[in-house]
N, C-alpha and C positions, 0 to 999 in steps of 0.2 A: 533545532539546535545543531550546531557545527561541531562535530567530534571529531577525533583523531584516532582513525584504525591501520591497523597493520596488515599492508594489501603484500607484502611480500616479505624472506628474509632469507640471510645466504651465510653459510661460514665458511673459514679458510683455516686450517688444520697443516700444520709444518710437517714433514716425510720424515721425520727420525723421531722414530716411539723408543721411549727410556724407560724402562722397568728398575724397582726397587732393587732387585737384585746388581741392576749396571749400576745403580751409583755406589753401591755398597765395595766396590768394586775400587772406590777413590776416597770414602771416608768412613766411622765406624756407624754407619744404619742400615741394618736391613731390614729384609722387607717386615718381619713382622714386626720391630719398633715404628716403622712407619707406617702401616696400618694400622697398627691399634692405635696410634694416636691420630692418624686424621683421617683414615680410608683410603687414600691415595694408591694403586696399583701400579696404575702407568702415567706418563706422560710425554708431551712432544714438545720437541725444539726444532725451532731453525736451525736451517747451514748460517754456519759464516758469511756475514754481511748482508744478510736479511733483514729487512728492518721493521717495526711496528707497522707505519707507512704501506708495506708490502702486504704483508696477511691484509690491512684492511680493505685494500683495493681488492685485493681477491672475494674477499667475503662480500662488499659493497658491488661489484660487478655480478654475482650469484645474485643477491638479492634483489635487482635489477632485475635482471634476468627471470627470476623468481614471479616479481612482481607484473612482467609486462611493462614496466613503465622505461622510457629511454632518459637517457643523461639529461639530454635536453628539457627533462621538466621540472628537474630539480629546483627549487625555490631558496631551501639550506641545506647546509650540510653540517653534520654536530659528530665531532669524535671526540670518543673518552678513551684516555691513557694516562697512566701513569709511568710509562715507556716508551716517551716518545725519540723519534729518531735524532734529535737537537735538544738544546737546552732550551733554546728560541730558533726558530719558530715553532710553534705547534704542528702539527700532526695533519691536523685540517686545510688548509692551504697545499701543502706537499700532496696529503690525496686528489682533492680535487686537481689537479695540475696529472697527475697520474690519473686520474680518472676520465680526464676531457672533459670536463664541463666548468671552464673557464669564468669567472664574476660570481661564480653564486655565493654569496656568502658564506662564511663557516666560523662554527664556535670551537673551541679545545678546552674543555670541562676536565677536573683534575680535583675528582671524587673517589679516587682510586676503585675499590673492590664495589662501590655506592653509584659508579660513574654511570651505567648505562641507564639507572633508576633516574638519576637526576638528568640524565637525557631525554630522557621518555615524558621526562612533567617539563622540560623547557621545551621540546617537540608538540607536543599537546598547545600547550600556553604559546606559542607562536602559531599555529593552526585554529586555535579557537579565536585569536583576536583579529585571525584575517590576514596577519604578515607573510603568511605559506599557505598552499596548497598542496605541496609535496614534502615529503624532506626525509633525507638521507643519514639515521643515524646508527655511528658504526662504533665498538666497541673492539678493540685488539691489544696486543700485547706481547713484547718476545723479554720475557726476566727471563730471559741466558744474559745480557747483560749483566746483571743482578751476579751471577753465579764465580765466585774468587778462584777457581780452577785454572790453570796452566793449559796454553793447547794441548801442553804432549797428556795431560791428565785427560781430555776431551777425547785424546786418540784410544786409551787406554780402556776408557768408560766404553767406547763402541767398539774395543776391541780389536784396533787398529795397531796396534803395537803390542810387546810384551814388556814396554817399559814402566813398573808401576809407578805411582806418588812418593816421591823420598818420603823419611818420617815426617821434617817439618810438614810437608805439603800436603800432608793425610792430617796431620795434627789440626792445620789451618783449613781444610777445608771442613773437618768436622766439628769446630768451630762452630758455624754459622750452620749446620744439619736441620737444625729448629726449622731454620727459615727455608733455605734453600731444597728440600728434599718436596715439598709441598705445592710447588710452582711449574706452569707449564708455559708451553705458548700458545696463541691460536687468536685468530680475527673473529667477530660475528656483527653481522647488520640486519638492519630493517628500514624496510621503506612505509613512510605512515603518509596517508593522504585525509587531505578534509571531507569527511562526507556526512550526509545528513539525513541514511538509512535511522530511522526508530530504532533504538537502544543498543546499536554497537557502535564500539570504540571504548576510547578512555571514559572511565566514569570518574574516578578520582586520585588523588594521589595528596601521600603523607611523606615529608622531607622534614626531616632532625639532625641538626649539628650541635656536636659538642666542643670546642678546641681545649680543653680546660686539661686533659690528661694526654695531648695529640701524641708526646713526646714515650706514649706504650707500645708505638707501633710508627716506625717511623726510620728516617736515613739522614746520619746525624751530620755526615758530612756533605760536602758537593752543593752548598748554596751558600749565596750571599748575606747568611750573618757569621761567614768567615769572605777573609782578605788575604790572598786570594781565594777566589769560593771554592777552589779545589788545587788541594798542591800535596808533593810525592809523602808529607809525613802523614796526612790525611786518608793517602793509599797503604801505609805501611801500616797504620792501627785496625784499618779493616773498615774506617767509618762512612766509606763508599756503600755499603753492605747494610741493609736494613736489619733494623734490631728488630724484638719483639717481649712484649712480657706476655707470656701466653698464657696462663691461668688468668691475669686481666684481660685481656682481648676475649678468653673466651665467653667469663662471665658478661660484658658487657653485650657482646654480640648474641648469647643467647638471648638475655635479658630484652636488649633492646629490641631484636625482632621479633618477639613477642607482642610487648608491649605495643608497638605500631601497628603492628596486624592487627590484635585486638582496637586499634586505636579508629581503624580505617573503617574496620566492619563496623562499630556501632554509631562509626558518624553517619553510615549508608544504611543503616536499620536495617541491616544483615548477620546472617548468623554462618560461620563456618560449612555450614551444611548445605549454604547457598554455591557455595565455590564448587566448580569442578575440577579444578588444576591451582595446584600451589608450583611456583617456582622460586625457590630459594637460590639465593648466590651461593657459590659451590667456594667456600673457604676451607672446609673442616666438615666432615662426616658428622665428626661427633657434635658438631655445635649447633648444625641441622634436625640430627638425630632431637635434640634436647628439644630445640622450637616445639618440633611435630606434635611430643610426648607433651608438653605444653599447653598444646593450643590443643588436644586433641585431635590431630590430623589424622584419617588411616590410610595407609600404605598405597591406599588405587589411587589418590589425588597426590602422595609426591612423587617429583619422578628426579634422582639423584645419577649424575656421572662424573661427577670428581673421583670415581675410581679409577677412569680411561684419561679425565684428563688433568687433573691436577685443579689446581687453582688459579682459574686465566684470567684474574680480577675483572676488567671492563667488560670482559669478553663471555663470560660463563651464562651470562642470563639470556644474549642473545643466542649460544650454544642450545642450550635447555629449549629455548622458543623452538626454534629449528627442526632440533632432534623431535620434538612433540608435534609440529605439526607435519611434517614428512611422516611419522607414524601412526597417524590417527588419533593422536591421546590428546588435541584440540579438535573440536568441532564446533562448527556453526551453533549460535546461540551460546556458547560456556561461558560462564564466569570465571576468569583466572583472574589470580594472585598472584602479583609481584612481591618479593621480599627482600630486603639485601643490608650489609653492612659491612662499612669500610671504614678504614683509616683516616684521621680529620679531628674527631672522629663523626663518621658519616652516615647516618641510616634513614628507611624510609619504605615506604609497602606501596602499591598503586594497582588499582583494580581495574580490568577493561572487561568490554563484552565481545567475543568472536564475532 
C-alpha cells in the first residue's frame, strides 16, 4: 500500500519578537490578562512589506533542504492561509514562481487555523491515488495585517519613538485586544513522498465542517456580500478586523477536538496509550489545556509553544512538527496525533506512523 510520509520540514520565523509587555505599551493588556487567558508570552512579526508568500518560501526552501529532495520533483504544491498576499490570487502560484519550480500545480486551501490538517488529508488522497509522488505543503501567515495600529503606534510598540497612542488610538486599538494580542506570524512546511515502507506514513484522517454558526469567528467586512467589497466606511467601523465570540469558540474547540480525536482512535482500534506524540493547533493554552485533561493525555506526549509564538493559524502545526523532530520528541516507528480547529467552522485529527 502507497502512503504518504514526511521525508522532511522547514519553518520561517519573522526577526521582531513582541512581548506582552510591548503591546501593552499601545493598548490596556498586559501581560498577565493575556496569559491567563490564552498563554501567549511572546510573538513575532514581520517588517513591513513582508508578505505571507515570503515566510512560506523560506520555510518551503528549509524543508527542501531538510528533506534532500530538489524543486525539480516537486509533483504539487498546497498552501494554506488565511493571509494571503492578494485577494486573488492565491498564495500557491506566487510561491511556486518564487520558489522555481515553474508548472507544478498548486492548490490554496482556506481552512484557516484547520488549514494545514486539511492539507495533510488532500496531500495524502493525492499521493495514494497516484497523482503525486512528492508534494510541497506549506502553511504561513503574517496577521500584522489583521492589527488596526498606526505606524507611529508600530514605532512606539518597538520603542522607536516616545510618541505614545493618543486616547482615541489606545481606545481603538484595545478594542479589538481579544483578538489581536493572541496572533503572530511565521511559515512552516513539509515535504511528504509516496512510499511503500510497511506501516509508515499517513494512516488516517478525520475532517468536520460546520458553517451553521461561521459568523463566531470571522471578518465581517472586505468581501463580496458588500458592494463595493471593501470601502472607507467599512474601514472606519473596524469591520476589516476579525471579531470573535470567545467563550463560543472556546467551547466548541475544546469539544470538538475531543470528540474527533476520540473519533479517529476507535475507528483505528486504538487507544490513546498507542500515541507517542499528540500535536495540537496552538490557538489558546487554555483550550488545549482542557483537550489534554479530556482525553486523558499526560504531559510527555504534548508538546505546547504558543507561549513563544502566538497563534500562527496555518502555520502552528507545521511549527510543533519541526520543533519535535529537530529535538528528538519524534522518532522512528511513533504514532502521532494530529489535532486542530479552526474557523468555518473547521476541525479534524489525522494520525500517521514515523
Amino acid at each position: 500500500m502507497v502512503r504518504s510520509v514526511i521525508v522532511g520540514s522547514g519553518i520561517s520565523i519573522p526577526p521582531n519578537r513582541v512581548t506582552n509587555a510591548m503591546l501593552a505599551r499601545i493598548m490596556d493588556a498586559g501581560d498577565e490578562w493575556i496569559r491567563d487567558r490564552s498563554g501567549v508570552e511572546t510573538r513575532y512579526y514581520v517588517d513591513e512589506g513582508t508578505a505571507t508568500s515570503d515566510l512560506g518560501v523560506a520555510a518551503a526552501r528549509a524543508a527542501l533542504e531538510n528533506a534532500g529532495v530538489d524543486r525539480g520533483e516537486l509533483d504539487l504544491i498546497i498552501f494554506a492561509t488565511m493571509t494571503p498576499d492578494h485577494f486573488f490570487p492565491g498564495c500557491g502560484g506566487i510561491l511556486q514562481a518564487k520558489l522555481g519550480a515553474p508548472r507544478v500545480p498548486c492548490f490554496d486551501i482556506r481552512q484557516q487555523c484547520a488549514g494545514f490538517l486539511y492539507g495533510m488529508q488532500l496531500a495524502d488522497a493525492q499521493i495514494r491515488s497516484g497523482m503525486a509522488g512528492t508534494v510541497l505543503l506549506v502553511g504561513a501567515e503574517t496577521h500584522t495585517g489583521f492589527m488596526p495600529w498606526t505606524p507611529e503606534n508600530y514605532r512606539y510598540l518597538y520603542g522607536l519613538t516616545e510618541t505614545p497612542p493618543t486616547a482615541e488610538e489606545y481606545a481603538w486599538n484595545t478594542r479589538f485586544r481579544n483578538v489581536t494580542v493572541l496572533f503572530g506570524d511565521a511559515g512552516g512546511a513539509v515535504v511528504l513522498k509516496a512510499s511503500e515502507e510497511e506501516g509508515r506514513g499517513v494512516i488516517d484522517a478525520v475532517l468536520h465542517t460546520d458553517g451553521t454558526d461561521y459568523d463566531r469567528i470571522y471578518v465581517p467586512g472586505a468581501g463580496f456580500r458588500h458592494r463595493p467589497y471593501v470601502d472607507p466606511a467599512q474601514i472606519a467601523r473596524g469591520d476589516h478586523i476579525p471579531v470573535m465570540k470567545g467563550t463560543y469558540v472556546f467551547r466548541h474547540a475544546a469539544n470538538s477536538m475531543t470528540r474527533v480525536a476520540m473519533e479517529i482512535l476507535e475507528r483505528n482500534g486504538i487507544t490513546m496509550d498507542d500515541v507517542a506524540l499528540v500535536l495540537m493547533h496552538q490557538a489558546n493554552l487554555r483550550i488545549n489545556e482542557r483537550v489534554q485533561k479530556m482525553l486523558g493525555i499526560p504531559d510527555a506526549k504534548v508538546i505546547h509553544n504558543i507561549q513563544r509564538y502566538g497563534n500562527t493559524t496555518a502555520a502552528t502545526i507545521p511549527l510543533l512538527w519541526d520543533e519535535a523532530a529537530r529535538t528528538g520528541r519524534i522518532r522512528s516507528g511513533d504514532l502521532v496525533m494530529m489535532v486542530a480547529f479552526g474557523a468555518g467552522m473547521n476541525w479534524g485529527a489525522l494520525l500517521l506512523r514515523v
